[in-house]
Steps between C-alpha positions, in 0.01 A plus 500: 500500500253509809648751759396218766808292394831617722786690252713165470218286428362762197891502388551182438131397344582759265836340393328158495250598274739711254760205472212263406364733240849593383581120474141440271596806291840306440375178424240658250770630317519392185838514441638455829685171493619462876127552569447226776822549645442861564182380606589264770695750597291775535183275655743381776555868602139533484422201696778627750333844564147368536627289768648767655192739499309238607751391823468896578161506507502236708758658739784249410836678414647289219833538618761240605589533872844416621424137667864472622539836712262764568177381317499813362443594097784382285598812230688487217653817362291699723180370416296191686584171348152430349354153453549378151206325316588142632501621837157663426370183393567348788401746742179572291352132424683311832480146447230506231586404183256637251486514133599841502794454737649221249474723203730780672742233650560419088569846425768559795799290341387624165540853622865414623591320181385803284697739753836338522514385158370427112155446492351326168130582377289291688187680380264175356665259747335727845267674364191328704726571866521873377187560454389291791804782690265754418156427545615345874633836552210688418300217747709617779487836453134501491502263799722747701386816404167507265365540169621891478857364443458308246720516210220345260370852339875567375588126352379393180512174299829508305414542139633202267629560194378228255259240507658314279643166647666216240738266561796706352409778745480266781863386425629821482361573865677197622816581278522845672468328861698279480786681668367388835775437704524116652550612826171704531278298301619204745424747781170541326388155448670373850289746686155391286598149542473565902176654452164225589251473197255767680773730594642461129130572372413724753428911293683677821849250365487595106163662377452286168233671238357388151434828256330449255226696254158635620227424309206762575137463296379861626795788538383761734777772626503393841639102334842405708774456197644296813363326812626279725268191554606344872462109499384284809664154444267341783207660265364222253336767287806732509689191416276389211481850339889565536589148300241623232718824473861325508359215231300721271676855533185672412506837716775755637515466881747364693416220662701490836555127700435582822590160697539387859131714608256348721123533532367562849369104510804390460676676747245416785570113356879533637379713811195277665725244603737730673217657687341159613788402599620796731177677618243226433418182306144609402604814408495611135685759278265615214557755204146703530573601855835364687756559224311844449580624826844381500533731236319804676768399771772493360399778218603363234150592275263824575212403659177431245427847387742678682701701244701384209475073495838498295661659816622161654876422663659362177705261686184276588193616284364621130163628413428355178300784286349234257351289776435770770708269795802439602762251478789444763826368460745219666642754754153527589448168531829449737446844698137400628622109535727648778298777646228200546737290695578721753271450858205753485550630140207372368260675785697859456432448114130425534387789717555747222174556262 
């Protein structure tokens, strides 16, 4: 832990980071069989303390105050009344709504119903949102506080334990989870069914994956028994090679839908008209040098050959490794439609090189 971070801040990054290894190491388990409940579980307390060490460092106390009296800190058994995760969600994301942000709001009841009463194995059914729980997790903590607290070099792949799939095995897996209580499985499908098609697609909701058996013609030492292939949906040749992989099933990656991205052309497509409409009608918004230094503004990419390219604000950008650029998402899209709008924007934007 870097010695620059204040005592509470290094406190509770260390308990967000040991809850969401403890809560992998449980969900690995092979013969754990309240694996995603202790999961949820132990992922919300994670999510809760990485708030909080990020409120810290930004000198926030996340503490309720006493609105009604003295404004001072509410305490509860002699210790400061702490925000709880929803709280943190709100405080953290405002009134953004991200992908990420919808993915914890589905855990929140699901932690209540598992604390206050019988929770049935709901492994198969949210598999894609816990996953989705984790990697967002590791986004923000690398977003917050860097690439030195990342949990990546002690999580693994969970091993599986046959390869052999039939239709009498697949019927025993359903058999087993069946036990799904109505309530929650209502819970789960009302909250999907509120969901748009992007958001429902979106990898920061529920982080859907295809595994399946690599193929190599030369084995070397240094070959990957695993890799994970990222996929650019607005990509026609990403597109064209990933339906090759799904139809023919030829080689083991894991080919990863990544909708709801956006290619620096098309952003400047929904931004030109709002800058020739409030700065001036013969002015243009184009990718190779406008959109560019909205992003240099706003830092959401390093600068061309300034340091590590996959260093971007995960909220708005990704460096895609295969292609060597970047694509940027919706909140992108909406953040610099509104930033654009306001009087002088545009001028403070363009002066930086």
């Amino acid at each position: 832990m870097s010695r620059s971070l204040s005592k509470q801040v290094r406190i509770h990054l260390e308990k967000a980071r040991e809850s969401a290894i403890l809560a992998v190491d449980i969900y690995n388990k092979p013969a754990t069989r309240f694996r995603s409940s202790a999961y949820i579980v132990l992922m919300c307390i994670a999510w809760t303390a990485l708030f909080h060490a990020i409120f810290f460092k930004r000198k926030i106390k996340p503490f309720y105050r006493d609105s009604q009296h003295s404004g001072r800190y509410q305490k509860r058994d002699g210790d400061y009344r702490a925000w709880e995760v929803a709280e943190c969600i709100s405080q953290y994301y405002g009134s953004g709504n991200p992908p990420v942000r919808r993915n914890l709001e589905f855990f929140i009841p699901l932690r209540n119903k598992i604390e206050h009463r019988s929770m049935p194995e709901i492994d198969l059914e949210i598999f894609g949102e816990c996953q989705a729980l984790l990697f967002n997790f590791e986004d923000v903590l690398y977003q917050e506080f860097g690439a030195s607290y990342l949990l990546n070099e002690s999580l693994s792949l969970s091993l599986q334990f046959s390869q052999l799939r039939n239709q009498h095995r697949d019927s025993a897996i359903a058999k087993l989870h069946q036990p799904i209580a109505k309530n929650i499985k209502s819970y789960i499908d009302k909250f999907r069914s509120s969901l748009s098609v992007e958001e429902l697609n979106n990898l920061q909701f529920s982080y859907k994956v295809f595994i399946v058996p690599k193929l190599a013609n030369h084995q070397s030492r240094d070959t990957l028994a695993v890799e994970f292939i990222k996929y650019d949906p607005a990509n026609p040749e990403d597109m064209e090679q990933y339906e090759r992989i799904v139809t023919m099933i030829k080689t083991n990656q894991i080919a990863v839908a990544n909708p709801g991205r956006f290619k620096p052309g098309d952003i400047c497509k929904e931004i030109e008209p709002i800058v020739k409409k409030v700065v001036d009608s013969n002015k243009k918004f184009v990718a190779s040098s406008h959109h560019v230094r909205a992003c240099y503004f706003y830092k959401v990419r390093p600068k061309g050959g300034d340091g590590d390219p996959k260093k971007t604000d995960t909220r708005y950008c990704h460096y895609d490794e295969a292609h060597k650029d970047y694509v940027y998402t919706k909140e992108w899209l909406e953040f610099l439609k509104k930033e654009m709008a306001k009087p002088d924007q545009y001028e403070k934007v363009m002066k930086i090189r």
